[in-house]
N, C-alpha and C positions, 0 to 999 in steps of 0.2 A: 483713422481721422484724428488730427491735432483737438482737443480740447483745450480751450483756454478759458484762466481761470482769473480773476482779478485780484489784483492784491491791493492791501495800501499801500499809498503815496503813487500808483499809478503802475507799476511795475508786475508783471505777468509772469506767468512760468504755463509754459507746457504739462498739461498732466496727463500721462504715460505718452507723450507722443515719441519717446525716444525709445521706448523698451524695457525692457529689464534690464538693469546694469548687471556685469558678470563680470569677470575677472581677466579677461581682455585687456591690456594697456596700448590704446591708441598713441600717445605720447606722453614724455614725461618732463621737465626742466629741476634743475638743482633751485630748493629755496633761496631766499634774500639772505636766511643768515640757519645758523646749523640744528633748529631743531624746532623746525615748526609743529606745531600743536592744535594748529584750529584754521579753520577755514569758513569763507560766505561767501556769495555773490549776491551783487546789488542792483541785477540785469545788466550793466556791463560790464564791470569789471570783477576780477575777484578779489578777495580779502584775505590776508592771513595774519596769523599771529605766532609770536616767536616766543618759547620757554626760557631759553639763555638771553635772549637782546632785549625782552621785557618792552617787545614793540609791536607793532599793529603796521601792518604792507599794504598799499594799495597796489594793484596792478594794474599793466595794461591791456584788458580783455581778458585773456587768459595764457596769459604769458611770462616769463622770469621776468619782463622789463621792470620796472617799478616807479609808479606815478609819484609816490609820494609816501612819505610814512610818520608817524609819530606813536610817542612813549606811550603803554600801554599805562593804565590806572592804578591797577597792582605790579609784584613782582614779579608774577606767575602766571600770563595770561595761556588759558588752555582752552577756552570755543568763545564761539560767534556767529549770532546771525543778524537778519536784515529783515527789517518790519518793512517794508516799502519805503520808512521814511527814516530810520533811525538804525545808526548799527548799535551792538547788542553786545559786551562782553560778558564774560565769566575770570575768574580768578583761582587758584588752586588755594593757594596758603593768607586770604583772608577770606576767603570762603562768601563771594560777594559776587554779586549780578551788576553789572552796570548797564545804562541804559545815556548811549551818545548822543550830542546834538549833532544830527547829521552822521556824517562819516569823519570825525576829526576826535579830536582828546578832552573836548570838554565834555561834562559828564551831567545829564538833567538830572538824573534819581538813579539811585541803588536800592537794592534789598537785600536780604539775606538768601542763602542760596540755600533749598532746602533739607542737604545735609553738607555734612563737613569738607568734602573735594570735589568739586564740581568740576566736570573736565569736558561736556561739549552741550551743543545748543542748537536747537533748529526753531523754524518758526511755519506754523501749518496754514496762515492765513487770517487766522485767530486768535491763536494762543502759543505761546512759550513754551518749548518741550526743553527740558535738561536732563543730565544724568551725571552719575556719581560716580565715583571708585569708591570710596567705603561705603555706602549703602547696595552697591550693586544694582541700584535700583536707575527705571527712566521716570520721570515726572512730568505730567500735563499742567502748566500751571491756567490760573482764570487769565486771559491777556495778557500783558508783561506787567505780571505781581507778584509777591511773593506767593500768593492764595493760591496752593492746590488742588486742583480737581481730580484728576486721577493720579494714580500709580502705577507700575507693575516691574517686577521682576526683569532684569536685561539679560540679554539671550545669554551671554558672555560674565566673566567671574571680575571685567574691568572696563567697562565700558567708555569710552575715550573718545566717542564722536558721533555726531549727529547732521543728520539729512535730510530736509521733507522735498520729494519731487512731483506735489502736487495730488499725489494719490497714496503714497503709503511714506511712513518712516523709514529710513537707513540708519543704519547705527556699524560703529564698528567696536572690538573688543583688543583690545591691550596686552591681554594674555591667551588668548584662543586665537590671535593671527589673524582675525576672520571678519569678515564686514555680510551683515546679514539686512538683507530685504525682511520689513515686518509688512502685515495684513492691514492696510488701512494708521490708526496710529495706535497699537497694541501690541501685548505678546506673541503673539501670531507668528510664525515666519515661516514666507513664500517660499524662499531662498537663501543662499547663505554662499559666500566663496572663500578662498582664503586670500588674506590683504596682499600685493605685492612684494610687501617688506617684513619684514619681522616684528615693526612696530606702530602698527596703524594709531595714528593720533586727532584725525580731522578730517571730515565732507563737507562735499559740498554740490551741489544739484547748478549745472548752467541752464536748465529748458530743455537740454539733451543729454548730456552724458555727468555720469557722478564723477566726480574731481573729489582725491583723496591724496592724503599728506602721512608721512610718517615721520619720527625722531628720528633717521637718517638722511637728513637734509634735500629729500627729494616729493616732489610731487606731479601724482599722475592722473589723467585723462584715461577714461576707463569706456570699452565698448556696451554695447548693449544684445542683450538676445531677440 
């Protein structure tokens, strides 16, 4: 049975009604430009963001098409997610949280990202989840602030991406290849596969299947167990 879960600003996600995601690639399309690094969905469409173009993609559904796009805040945009109401970025090289009005480029509040290369982002309903390359570490912030609640060590030696489907975190790793299912939002891990690519960079949870991005210009649509 589907559980549904509410989010803010109205927007829903499935929790486990899809399964376990695995390493199945139901489909895949070439990104908007050559090195995407972060991915969301906003209940329709999905999100990405580009390391080289220093832009932010709207799509159409879930598709290469693309609705619409604008400059990213930094130089270096590497995650993102979607409060119901607000998309979310992160930055590699000023090391900064932004927080959109709406889905476009104007920017309500920033914070400091709570260490120094902040490379993905999820959002559990509540609160802010990020993760780092130099700390190696994932961070639960209080809501979208800089104020940390928890911590813990990330399964991977680079952690590069973040996913909440409602029921547990996904995270993927930079240098272990691997996109790993956690227990709830912790250490824990259910499961683990290896990424498609060689360079997992970005997730993203649609209600059903995890959509992941790699720095080889492609991103895929992933089965469930």
């Amino acid at each position: 049975m589907t559980l549904i879960l509410p989010m803010i600003g109205g927007w829903y996600i499935p929790a486990g009604g899809g399964g376990t995601p695995n390493s199945t690639i139901l489909s895949s399309f070439a990104s908007p430009s050559s090195s995407p690094t972060g991915l969301t969905y906003d209940g329709t469409n999905l999100i990405s963001c580009d390391y080289d173009s220093d832009t932010i993609y709207v799509h159409s559904g879930v598709s290469s098409t693309i609705l619409s796009s604008f400059s990213s805040t930094g130089s270096a945009p590497t995650g993102l997610a979607f409060d119901g109401t607000n998309l979310i970025s992160c930055d590699f090289f000023s090391d900064t949280i932004y927080v959109h009005s709406g889905i476009s480029s104007t920017i309500l509040s920033s914070f400091a990202s709570p260490s120094s290369q902040p490379a993905g982002l999820a959002f559990d309903g509540t609160n802010l989840i990020s993760c780092d390359y130099t700390s190696d570490t994932i961070y639960v912030h209080s809501g979208i602030s800089s104020t940390i609640l928890s911590s813990f060590s990330s399964p991977g030696f680079l952690p590069s991406g973040l996913a909440f489907d409602g029921t547990n975190l996904i995270s993927c790793d930079f240098s272990s290849d691997t996109i790993y299912v956690h227990s709830g939002v912790s250490s824990t891990i259910l499961s683990s596969f290896g990424s498609p690519s060689s360079t997992p960079h970005g997730l993203a949870f649609d209600g059903t299947n995890l959509i992941s991005c790699d720095r080889n210009d492609t991103i895929y649509i992933h089965g469930n167990s």
